[in-house]
C-alpha positions as CSV (number, residue, x, y, z in Angstrom):
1,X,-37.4,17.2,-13.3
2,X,-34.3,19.2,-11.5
3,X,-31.1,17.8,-12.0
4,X,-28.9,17.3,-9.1
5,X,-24.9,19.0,-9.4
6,X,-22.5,16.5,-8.2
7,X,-20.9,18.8,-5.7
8,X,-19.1,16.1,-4.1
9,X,-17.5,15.1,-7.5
10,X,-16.6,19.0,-8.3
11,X,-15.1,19.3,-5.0
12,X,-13.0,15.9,-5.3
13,X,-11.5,17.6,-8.3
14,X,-10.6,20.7,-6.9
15,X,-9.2,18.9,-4.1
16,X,-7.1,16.9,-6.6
17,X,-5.8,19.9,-8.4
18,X,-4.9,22.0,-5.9
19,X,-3.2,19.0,-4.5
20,X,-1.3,18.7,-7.2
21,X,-0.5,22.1,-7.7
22,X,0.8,22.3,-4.1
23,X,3.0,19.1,-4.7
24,X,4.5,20.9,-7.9
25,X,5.0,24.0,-6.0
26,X,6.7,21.8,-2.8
27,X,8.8,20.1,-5.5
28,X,10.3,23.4,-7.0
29,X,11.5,24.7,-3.6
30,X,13.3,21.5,-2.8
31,X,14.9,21.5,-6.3
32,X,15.9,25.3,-5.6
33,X,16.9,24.4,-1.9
34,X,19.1,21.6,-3.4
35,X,20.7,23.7,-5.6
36,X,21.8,26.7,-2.9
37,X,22.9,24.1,-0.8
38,X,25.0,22.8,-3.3
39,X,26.0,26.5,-4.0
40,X,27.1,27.3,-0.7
41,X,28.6,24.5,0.1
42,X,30.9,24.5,-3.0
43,X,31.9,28.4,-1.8
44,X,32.5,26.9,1.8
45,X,34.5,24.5,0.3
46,X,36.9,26.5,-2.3
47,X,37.4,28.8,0.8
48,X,38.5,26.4,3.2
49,X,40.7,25.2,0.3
50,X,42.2,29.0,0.1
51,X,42.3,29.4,3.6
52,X,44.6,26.6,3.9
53,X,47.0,27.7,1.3
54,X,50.5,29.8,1.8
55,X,51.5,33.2,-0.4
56,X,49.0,33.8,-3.1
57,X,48.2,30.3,-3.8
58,X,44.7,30.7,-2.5
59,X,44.0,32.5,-5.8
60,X,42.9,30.0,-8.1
61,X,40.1,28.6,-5.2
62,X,39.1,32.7,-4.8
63,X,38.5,32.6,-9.0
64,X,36.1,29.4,-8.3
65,X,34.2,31.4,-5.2
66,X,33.5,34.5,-7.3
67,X,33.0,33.1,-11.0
68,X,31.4,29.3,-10.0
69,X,27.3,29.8,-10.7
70,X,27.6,33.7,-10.4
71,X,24.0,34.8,-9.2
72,X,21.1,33.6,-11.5
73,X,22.2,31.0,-12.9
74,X,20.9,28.5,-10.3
75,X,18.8,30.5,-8.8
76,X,16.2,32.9,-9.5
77,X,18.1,36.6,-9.6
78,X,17.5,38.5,-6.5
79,X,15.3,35.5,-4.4
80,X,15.5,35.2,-0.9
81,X,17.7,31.7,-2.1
82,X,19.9,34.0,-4.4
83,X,20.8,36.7,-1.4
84,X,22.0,33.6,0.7
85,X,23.9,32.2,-1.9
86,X,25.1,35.7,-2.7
87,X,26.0,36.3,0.6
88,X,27.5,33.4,1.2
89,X,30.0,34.7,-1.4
90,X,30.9,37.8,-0.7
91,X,31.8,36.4,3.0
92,X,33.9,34.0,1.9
93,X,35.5,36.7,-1.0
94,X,36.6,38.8,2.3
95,X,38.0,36.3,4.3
96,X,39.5,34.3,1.2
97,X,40.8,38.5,0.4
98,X,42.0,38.7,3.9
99,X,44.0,35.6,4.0
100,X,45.9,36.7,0.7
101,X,46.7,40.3,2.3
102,X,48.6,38.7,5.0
103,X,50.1,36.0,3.4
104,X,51.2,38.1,0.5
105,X,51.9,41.4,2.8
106,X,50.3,43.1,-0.5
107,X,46.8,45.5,-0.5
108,X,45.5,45.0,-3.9
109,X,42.2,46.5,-2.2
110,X,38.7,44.7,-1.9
111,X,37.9,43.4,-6.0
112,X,39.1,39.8,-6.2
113,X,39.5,40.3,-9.5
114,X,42.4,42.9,-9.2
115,X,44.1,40.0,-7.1
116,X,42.9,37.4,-9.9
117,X,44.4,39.3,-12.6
118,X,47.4,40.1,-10.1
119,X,48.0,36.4,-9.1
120,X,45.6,34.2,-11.2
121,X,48.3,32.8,-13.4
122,X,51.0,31.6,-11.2
């Protein structure tokens, strides 16, 4: 007697699985999307903070843009997610940079941490 296979069956569990995979998959980039929004948005935010603030008191919120979930930590070192993030940051570390030279009328150059160290405890 030949045996029938129960291709409908095997196919319903392929189905299933790469269902699910594709769910798990879909559920990771939203959780990483999340995250870099949350990223930039905290940047945005501690620059418009700096941007706002007379002399060198723009300092403190340029120590939060550069040190604040420094690249990897959230995101997956050197993803396309990371590289926004990243620059993201190294836009707002110029204009936060820029902001401090003319309020200041001092050119500590372009490493915020010279101007952290310079600055940072006042």
């Amino acid at each position: 007697m030949k045996r029938k296979v129960p291709w409908l069956g095997i196919l319903a569990v392929v189905n299933v699985i790469l269902c699910s995979w594709s769910l798990v998959s879909y559920l990771h980039l939203d959780l990483r999307v999340t995250l870099a929004n949350d990223q930039t948005w905290r940047i945005v935010k501690s620059r418009d903070q700096a941007l706002a603030m007379k002399n060198a008191d723009g300092v403190g919120q340029l120590q939060m843009i550069v040190n604040e979930y420094p690249s990897g930590t959230k995101q997956i070192k050197g993803s396309l997610l990371d590289k926004m993030v990243e620059r993201q940051r190294a836009t707002a570390v110029h204009e936060v940079l820029t902001h401090l030279r003319k309020e200041t009328g001092k050119n500590f150059g372009d490493d915020p941490e010279v101007w952290i160290e310079k600055y940072g405890s006042q």
